[in-house]
KETOR-281210 format. One line per 5 residues: number of its first residue (from 1); their letters; for each residue x negated, y, z of C-alpha. Coordinates in nm, 3 decimals. Layout:
N
NUM) A) X Y Z; ...
! end
This chain:
347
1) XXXXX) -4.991 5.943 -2.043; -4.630 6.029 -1.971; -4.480 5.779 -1.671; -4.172 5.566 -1.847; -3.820 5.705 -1.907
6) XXXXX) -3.644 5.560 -1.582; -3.439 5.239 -1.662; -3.105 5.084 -1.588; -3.170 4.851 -1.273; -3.134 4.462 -1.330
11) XXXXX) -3.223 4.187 -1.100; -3.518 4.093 -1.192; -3.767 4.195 -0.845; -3.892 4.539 -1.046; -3.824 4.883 -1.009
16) XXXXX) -3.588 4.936 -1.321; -3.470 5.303 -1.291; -3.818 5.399 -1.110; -3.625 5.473 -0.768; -3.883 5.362 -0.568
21) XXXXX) -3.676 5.025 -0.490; -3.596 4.692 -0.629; -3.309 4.542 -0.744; -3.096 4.748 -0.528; -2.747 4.707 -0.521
26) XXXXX) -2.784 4.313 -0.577; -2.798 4.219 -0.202; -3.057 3.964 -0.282; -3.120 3.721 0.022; -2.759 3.805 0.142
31) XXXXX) -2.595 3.532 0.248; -2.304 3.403 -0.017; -2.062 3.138 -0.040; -1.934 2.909 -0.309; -1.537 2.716 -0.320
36) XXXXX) -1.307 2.736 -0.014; -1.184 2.498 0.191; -1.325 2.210 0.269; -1.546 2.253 -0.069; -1.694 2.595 0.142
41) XXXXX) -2.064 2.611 0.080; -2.271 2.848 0.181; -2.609 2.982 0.033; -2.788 3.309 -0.033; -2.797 3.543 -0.338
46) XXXXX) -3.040 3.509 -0.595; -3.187 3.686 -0.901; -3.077 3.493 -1.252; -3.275 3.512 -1.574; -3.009 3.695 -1.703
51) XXXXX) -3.040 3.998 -1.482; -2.762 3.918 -1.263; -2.750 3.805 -0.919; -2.586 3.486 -0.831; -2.483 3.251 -0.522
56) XXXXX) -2.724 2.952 -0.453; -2.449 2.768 -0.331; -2.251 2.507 -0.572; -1.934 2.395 -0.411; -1.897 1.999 -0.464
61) XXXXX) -1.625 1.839 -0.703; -1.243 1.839 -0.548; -1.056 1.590 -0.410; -0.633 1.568 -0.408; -0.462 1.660 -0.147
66) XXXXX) -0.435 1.465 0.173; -0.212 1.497 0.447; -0.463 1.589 0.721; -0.401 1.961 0.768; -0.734 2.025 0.574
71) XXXXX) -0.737 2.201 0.221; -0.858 1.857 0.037; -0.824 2.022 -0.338; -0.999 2.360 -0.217; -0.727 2.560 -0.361
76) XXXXX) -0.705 2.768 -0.016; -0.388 2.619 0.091; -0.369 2.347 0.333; -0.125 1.970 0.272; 0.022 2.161 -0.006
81) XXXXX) 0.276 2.002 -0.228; 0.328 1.697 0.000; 0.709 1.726 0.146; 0.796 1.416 -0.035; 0.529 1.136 -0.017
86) XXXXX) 0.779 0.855 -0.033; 1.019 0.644 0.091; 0.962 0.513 0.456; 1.196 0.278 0.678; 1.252 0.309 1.098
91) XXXXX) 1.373 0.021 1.310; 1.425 -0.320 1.317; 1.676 -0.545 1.164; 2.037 -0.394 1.160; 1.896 -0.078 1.306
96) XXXXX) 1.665 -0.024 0.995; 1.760 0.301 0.806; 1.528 0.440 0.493; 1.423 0.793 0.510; 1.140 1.001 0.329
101) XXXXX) 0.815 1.105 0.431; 0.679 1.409 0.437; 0.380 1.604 0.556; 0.426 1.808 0.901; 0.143 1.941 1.094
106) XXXXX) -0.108 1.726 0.889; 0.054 1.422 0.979; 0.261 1.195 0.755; 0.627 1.149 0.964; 0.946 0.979 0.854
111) XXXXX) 1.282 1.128 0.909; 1.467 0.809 0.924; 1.685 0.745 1.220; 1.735 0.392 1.346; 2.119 0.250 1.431
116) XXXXX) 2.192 0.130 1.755; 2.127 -0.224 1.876; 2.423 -0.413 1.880; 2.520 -0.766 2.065; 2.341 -1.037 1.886
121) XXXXX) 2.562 -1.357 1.718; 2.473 -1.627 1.462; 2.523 -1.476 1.137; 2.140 -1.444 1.015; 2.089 -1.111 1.090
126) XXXXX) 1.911 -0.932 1.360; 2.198 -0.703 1.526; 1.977 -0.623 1.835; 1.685 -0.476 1.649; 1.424 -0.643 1.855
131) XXXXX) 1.252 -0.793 1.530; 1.445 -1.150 1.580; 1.668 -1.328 1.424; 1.997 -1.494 1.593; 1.762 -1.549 1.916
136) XXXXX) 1.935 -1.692 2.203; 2.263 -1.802 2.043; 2.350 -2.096 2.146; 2.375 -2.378 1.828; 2.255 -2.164 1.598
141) XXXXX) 1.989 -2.177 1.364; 1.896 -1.912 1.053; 1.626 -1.855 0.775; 1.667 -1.496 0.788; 1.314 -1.283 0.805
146) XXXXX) 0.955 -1.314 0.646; 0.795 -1.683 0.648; 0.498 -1.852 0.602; 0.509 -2.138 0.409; 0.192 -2.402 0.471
151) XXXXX) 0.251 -2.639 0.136; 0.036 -2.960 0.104; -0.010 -3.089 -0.246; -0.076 -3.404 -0.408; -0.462 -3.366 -0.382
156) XXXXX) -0.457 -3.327 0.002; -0.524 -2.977 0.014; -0.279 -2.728 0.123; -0.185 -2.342 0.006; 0.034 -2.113 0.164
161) XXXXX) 0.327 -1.893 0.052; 0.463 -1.617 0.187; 0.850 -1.601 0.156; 1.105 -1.307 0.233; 1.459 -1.438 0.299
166) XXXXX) 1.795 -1.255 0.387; 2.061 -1.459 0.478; 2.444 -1.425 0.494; 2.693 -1.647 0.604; 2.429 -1.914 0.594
171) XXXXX) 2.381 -1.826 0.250; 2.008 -1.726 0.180; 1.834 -1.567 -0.122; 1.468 -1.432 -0.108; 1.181 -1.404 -0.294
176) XXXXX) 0.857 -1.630 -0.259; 0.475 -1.548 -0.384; 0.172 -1.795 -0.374; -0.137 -1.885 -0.582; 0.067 -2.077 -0.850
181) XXXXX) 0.306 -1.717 -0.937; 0.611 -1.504 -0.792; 0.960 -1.713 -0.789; 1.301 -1.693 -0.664; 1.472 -1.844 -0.364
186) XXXXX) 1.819 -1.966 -0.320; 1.983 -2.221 -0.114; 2.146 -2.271 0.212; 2.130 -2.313 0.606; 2.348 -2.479 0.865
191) XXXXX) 2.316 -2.302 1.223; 2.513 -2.583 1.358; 2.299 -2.912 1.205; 1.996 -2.657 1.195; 1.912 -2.856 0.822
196) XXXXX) 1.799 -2.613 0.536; 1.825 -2.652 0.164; 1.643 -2.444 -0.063; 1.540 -2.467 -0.443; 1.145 -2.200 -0.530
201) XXXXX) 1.231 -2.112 -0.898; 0.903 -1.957 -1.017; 0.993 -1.633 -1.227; 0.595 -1.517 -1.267; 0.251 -1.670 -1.303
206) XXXXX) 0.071 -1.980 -1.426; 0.426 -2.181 -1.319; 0.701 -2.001 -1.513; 1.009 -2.176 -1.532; 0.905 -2.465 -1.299
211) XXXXX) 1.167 -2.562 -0.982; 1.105 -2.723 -0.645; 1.332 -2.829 -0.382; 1.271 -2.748 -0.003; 1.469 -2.952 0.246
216) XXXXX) 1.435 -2.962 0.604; 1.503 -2.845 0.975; 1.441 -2.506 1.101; 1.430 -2.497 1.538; 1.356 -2.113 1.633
221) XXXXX) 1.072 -1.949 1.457; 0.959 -2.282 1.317; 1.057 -2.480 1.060; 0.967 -2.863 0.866; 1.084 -3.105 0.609
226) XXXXX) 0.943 -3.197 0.236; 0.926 -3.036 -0.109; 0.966 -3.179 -0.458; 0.957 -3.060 -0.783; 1.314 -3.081 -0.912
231) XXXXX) 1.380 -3.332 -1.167; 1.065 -3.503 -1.113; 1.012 -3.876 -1.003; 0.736 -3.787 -0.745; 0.754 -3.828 -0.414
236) XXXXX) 0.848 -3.588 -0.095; 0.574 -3.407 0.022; 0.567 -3.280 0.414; 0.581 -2.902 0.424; 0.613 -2.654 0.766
241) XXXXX) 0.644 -2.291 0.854; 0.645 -1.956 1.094; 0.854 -1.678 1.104; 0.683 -1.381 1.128; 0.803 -1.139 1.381
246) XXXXX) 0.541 -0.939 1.534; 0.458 -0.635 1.240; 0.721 -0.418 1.164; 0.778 -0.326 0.830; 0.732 0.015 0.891
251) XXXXX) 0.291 -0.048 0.905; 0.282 -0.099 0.551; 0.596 0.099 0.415; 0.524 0.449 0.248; 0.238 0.621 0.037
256) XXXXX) -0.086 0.515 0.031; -0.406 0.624 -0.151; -0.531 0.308 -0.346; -0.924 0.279 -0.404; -1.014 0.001 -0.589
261) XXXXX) -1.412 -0.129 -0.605; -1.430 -0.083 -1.005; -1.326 0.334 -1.004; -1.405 0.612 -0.756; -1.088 0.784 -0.890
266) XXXXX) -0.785 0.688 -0.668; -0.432 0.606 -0.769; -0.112 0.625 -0.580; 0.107 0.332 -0.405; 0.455 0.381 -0.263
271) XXXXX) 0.532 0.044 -0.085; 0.848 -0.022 0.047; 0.936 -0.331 0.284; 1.237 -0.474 0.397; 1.399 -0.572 0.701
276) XXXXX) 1.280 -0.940 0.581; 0.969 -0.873 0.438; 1.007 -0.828 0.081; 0.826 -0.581 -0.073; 0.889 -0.324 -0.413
281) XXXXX) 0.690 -0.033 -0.537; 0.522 0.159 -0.760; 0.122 0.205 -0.817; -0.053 0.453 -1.069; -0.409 0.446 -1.147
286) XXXXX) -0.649 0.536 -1.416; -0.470 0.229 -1.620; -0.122 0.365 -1.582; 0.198 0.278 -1.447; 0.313 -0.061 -1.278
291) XXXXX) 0.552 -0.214 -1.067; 0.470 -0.361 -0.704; 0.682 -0.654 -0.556; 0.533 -0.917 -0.310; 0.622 -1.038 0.011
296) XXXXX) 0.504 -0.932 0.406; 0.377 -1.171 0.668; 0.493 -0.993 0.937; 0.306 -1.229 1.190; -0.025 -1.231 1.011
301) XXXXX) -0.013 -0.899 0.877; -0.050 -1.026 0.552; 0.024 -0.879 0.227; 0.065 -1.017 -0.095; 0.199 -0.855 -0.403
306) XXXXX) 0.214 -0.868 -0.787; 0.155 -0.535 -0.948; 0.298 -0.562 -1.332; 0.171 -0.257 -1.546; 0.419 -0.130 -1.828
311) XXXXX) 0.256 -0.262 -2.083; 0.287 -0.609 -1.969; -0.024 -0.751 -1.804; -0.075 -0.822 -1.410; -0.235 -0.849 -1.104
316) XXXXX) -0.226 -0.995 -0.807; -0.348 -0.861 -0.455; -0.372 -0.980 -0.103; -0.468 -0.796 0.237; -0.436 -0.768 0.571
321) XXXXX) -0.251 -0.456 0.646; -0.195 -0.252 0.973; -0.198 0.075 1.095; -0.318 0.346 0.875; -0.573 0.120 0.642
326) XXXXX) -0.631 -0.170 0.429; -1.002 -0.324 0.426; -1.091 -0.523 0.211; -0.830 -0.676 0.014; -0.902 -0.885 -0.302
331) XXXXX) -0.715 -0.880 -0.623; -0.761 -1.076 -0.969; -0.570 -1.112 -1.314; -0.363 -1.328 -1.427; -0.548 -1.429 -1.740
336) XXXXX) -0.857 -1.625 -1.882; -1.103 -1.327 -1.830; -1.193 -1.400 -1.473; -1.144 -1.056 -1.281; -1.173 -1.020 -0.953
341) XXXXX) -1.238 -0.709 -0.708; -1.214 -0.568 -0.353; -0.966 -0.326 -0.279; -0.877 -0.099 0.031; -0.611 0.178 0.059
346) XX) -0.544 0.478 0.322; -0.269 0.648 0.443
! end
């Protein structure tokens, strides 16, 4: 018998085209790799049922794009697309100035520029930028800055609230958050008499509508007095308080990648923070759009915010925030259904 017509070679560990060789020209056993980036993987090349040699390597699933001077998304750039993660604050009190952040090196850096410290005087503001409020003048007393709030109730227990106030002219206005909702602040200080009065409208939360009156003394970082709903017939109830003064704002401010325990897909947080504490933002995840606002406890670290989604419904988180992550903060709904989660974020 005749020997067969000689073939076209495929990959297939025969001599195709009768050459003496097998699968020649497919480099099988060569080493190959797969993605690029951080997604590189390598492997070695392999014949395929179709005739056709292929990589043994599968590159794993992207991630977005972190600032870490490491290609994240595997595209084969590196912090790509990340000159503007945000806004971001520098300094303390009357130095504070807002900047944006931006990617540099792979590290996340803030090109605001702090003012200069000025001479300190008793007008609730903290014109030497050391984080204090009206410290060392003599006479004078102010509400100006992030507080906790420890609030006893009827029952005997007690629940705190975190309040950011900014005063003027002993004039103060803030915002409050606790377990019962979000509300406004408004009211007055003396620096002379060193006697506060305030009235908690709440604007948010299971108390809507409902007013209380805080009256009191406030000596330093410390204050007391009593609280009472307004327009009720109950009696004063004792209430007391810290200022905050040992976090900047600048720990929590700017972009952060949210991760909560119910989605490994993360969203995107842009917190900003005040001089006093009070805190706005935005947050998008696999829901869609909300609004952040929520108050810092600078002296705790503690942050507690309401995130409001377009459409109307809400959440409500608490952490302890520092540095460049948050562990294990909790968050639940404002409704009948019971949720509740763990949360963390990085920068």
């Amino acid at each position: 018998m005749a020997p067969p017509e000689p073939g076209v070679e495929v990959c297939n560990g025969r001599d195709d085209d009768g050459d003496g060789q097998s699968d020649e020209g497919f480099d099988v056993g060569e080493v190959c790799v797969a993605g690029q980036g951080l997604c590189r993987e390598e492997g070695v090349l392999f014949c395929a049922v179709d005739g056709t040699a292929r990589c043994s390597a599968q590159a794993p699933l992207v991630g977005p794009e972190r600032c870490n001077d490491a290609d994240d998304d595997c595209d084969g750039r590196v912090d790509e697309e990340l000159e503007s993660l945000g806004a971001c604050s520098a300094g303390e009190g009357a130095c504070a100035a807002m900047g944006r952040q931006a990617c540099v090196d792979g590290a996340t850096t803030c090109d605001a520029t702090p003012g200069a410290p000025g001479v300190e005087t008793c007008d609730g503001t903290d014109e030497d930028c050391d984080g204090r409020v009206d410290e060392g003048v003599a006479g004078c007393a102010t509400l100006g800055g992030s507080w906790r709030w420890d609030v006893t109730d009827r029952e005997g227990g007690s629940f705190p609230t975190l309040a950011a106030l900014a005063e003027v002219d002993g004039e103060i206005t803030g915002l409050a958050i606790d377990t019962y909702g979000l509300a406004d602040v408004e009211g007055t200080v003396d620096g002379a008499t060193r006697r506060f009065d305030l009235v908690k409208t709440y604007r948010e939360g299971v108390s809507e509508g409902a007013a209380f009156r805080y009256t009191g003394t406030v000596d330093g970082d410390a204050l007391s007095g009593t609280w009472m709903q307004v327009g009720g017939d109950d009696p004063p109830i004792p209430l007391r308080g810290d200022r905050g003064t040992a976090i900047a704002p600048l720990a929590v401010a700017g972009a952060w990648v949210f991760r909560p325990d119910f989605d490994d897909n993360p969203g995107a947080m842009q917190l900003v923070v005040g001089p006093e504490g009070r805190v706005t933002g935005t947050m998008r995840d696999r829901v869609g759009d909300s609004t952040v606002e929520g108050v810092l406890d600078r002296g705790a670290g503690a942050l507690w915010f309401r995130k409001l989604y377009d459409g109307g419904s809400d959440f409500w988180y608490r952490a302890d925030a520092s540095g460049a992550s948050i562990e294990q903060g909790t968050y639940s709904d404002d409704s009948d259904s019971g949720v509740r989660g763990v949360w963390r974020a990085e920068r």
